[in-house]
N, C-alpha and C positions, 0 to 999 in steps of 0.2 A: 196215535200220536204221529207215527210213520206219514198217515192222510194228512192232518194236518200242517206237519212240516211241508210236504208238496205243495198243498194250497199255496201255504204262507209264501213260499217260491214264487211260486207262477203271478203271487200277486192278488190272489182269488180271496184271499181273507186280508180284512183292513186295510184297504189298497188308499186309503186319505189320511189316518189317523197314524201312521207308522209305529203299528203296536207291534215288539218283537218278541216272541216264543221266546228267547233266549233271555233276555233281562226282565221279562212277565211284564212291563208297563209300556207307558207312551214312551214316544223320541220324538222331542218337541222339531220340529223345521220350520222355525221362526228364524232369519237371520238376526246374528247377534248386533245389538247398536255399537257402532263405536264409536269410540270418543275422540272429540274434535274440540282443538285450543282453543280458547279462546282468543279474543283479541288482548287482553290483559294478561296473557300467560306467555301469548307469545314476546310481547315487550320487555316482560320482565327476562326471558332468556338472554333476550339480545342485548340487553342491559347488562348483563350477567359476563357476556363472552364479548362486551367493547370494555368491560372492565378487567378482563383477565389477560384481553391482546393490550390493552393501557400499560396493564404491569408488567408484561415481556419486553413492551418495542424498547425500553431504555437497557434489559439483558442483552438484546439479538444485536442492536446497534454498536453495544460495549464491546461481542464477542465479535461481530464483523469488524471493526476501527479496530481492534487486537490485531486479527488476519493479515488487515494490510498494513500495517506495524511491523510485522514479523515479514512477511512480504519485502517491505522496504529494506529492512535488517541485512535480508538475503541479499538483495541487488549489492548492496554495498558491498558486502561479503565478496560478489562474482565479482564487483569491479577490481575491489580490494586484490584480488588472485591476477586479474591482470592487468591493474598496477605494478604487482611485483615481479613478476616477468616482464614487463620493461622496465622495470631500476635493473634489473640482471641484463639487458640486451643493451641496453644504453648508458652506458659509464657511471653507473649508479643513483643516475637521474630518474625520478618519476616525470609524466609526461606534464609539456608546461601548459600555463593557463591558457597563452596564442604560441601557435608558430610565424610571426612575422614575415620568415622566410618563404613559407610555403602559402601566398593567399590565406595569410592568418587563421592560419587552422587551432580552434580550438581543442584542448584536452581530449574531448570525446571522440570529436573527430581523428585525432593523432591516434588512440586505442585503434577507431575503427581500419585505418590505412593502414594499421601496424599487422590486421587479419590477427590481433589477440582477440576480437569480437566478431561475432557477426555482422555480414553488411548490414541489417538490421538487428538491432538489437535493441530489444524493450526493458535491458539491467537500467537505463537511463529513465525508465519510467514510475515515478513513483506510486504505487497507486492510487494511494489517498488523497492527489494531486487532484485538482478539480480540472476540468474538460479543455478551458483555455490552456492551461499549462502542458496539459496530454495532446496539445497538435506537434504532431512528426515535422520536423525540423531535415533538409536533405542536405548531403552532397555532392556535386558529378565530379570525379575524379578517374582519367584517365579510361574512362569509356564504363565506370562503376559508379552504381546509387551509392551512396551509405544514407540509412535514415536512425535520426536516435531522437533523443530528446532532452529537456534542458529541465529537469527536475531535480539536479543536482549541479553542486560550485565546487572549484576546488580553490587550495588555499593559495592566491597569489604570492603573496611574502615569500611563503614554503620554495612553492617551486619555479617563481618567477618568468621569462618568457625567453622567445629563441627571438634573435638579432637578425632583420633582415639584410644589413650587410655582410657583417660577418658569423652570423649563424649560431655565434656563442650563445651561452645559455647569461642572460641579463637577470639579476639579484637586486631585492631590493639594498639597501646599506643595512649591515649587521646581521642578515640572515645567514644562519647556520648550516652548514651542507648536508644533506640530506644523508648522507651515512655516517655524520657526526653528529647527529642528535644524541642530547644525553640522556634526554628523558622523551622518545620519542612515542611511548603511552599520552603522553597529556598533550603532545601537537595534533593537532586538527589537521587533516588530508585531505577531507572528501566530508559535504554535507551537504542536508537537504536547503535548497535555495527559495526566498522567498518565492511564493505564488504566483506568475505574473510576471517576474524578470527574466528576461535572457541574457544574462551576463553569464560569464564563463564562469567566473568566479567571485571571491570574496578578499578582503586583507583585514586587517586589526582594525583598520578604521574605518570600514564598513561591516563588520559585521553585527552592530548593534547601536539602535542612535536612539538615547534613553527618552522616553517621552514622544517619539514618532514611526509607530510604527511603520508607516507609509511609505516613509523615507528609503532612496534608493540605497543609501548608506546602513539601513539595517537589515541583511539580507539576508539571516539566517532566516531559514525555512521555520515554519509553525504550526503545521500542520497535523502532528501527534499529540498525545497526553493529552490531549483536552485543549487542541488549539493552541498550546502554549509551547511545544519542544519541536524538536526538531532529531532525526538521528545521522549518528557520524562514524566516519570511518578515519579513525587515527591512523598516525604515520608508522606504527609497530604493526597494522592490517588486523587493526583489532576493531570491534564494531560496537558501540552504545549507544545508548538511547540520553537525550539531551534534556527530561521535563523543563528544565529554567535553562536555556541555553547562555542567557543574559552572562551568567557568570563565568565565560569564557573570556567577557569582556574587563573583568577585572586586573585594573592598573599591574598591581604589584606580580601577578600571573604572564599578565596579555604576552611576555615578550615568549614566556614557556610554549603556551597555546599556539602563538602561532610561527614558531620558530626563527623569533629574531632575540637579539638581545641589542 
């Protein structure tokens, strides 16, 4: 057996038929066939995974449009924060829609000269904003950019504008002073702007014009919930979500909402 095992080594016995002393038979060396799709097997997979990516894309889209919902939320939040260090740095004024006095400096722009934000700052960018609305908007002021953007209105009536002769702050008739709100949870400060407008801001009789959406006079934003809401940031620097913003525009409220009477 000793001889035999050597042979079988060296190759000298069954050197074509690979017959092994160890398991006593053949050991076939036929390569295995393997198996290949066909053309009907493979369709049906891909039919399989355009069916399974069909039933995702309206999850993945739901939980992206959340993202920048919650995104947006935050912006208003930061602005919210410095809004309220300027009502504390300036006589308890939030900043106004124009500064007449200064090259009509809007809102954003007055945060930004104020160094409450940065020279750039993207808190003014909404995300969910489509691309026209996302172009950077500048200003050169005294040898500095500021670059922001115009995805958000603030509430005219509320805060009214600076006087370029004499610099006071201009109200409309009946508007309520801003550290006498009584219910200053249901006033409106700060919200998202229609699509596509650059106005600074918004009043009671453009923020909704029933039956036109188009209208420069309906200018709440609509870009959440399903195209339909809009989010805001009340004059308490509290932050909600708007699904029906429409009923901000209700008569027997409207003066609440946006701080007139």
């Amino acid at each position: 057996m000793n001889i035999l095992n050597s042979l079988h080594r060296r190759g000298a016995l069954f050197p074509r038929t690979g017959y092994s002393l160890q398991t006593g038979g053949l050991r076939s060396r036929l390569p295995r066939k393997k198996h290949q799709f066909t053309l009907i097997e493979l369709l049906i997979v891909i039919a399989i995974i355009a069916i399974l990516a069909a039933m995702m894309l309206p999850a993945l889209n739901k939980a992206r449009e959340s993202a920048r919902t919650s995104n947006c939320i935050n912006n208003l939040r930061q602005l919210g924060q410095a809004e309220l260090l300027y009502v504390d740095a300036y006589d308890g004024l939030p900043t106004a829609v124009q500064d007449m006095a200064r090259t009509s400096l809007t809102w954003h722009q007055m945060l930004l000269v104020s160094g409450l934000l940065p020279n750039k700052s993207e808190l003014f960018a909404c995300p969910s904003a489509p691309e026209k609305t996302l172009t950077p908007a500048t200003l050169e002021m005294n040898g500095v950019t500021y670059v922001y953007y115009t995805c958000y209105g603030i509430n005219a009536d509320l805060v009214g504008d600076i006087s370029k002769t004499t610099r006071a702050r201009n109200f409309y008739s009946g508007t309520i002073p801003f550290k006498r709100l009584t219910t200053p949870s249901r006033t409106i400060l700060i919200s998202d702007l229609t699509d596509g407008l650059t106005y600074a801001g918004f009043s009671q009789s453009s923020w909704h014009e029933l039956g036109n959406p188009l209208s420069t006079n309906d200018r709440h934003g609509e870009r959440h919930y399903n195209g339909r809401g809009c989010n805001i940031l009340f004059a308490d620097f509290h932050v909600a979500g708007a699904p029906h913003p429409e009923i901000y525009d209700n008569i027997s409220d409207r003066a609440v909402h946006f701080g007139r009477k």
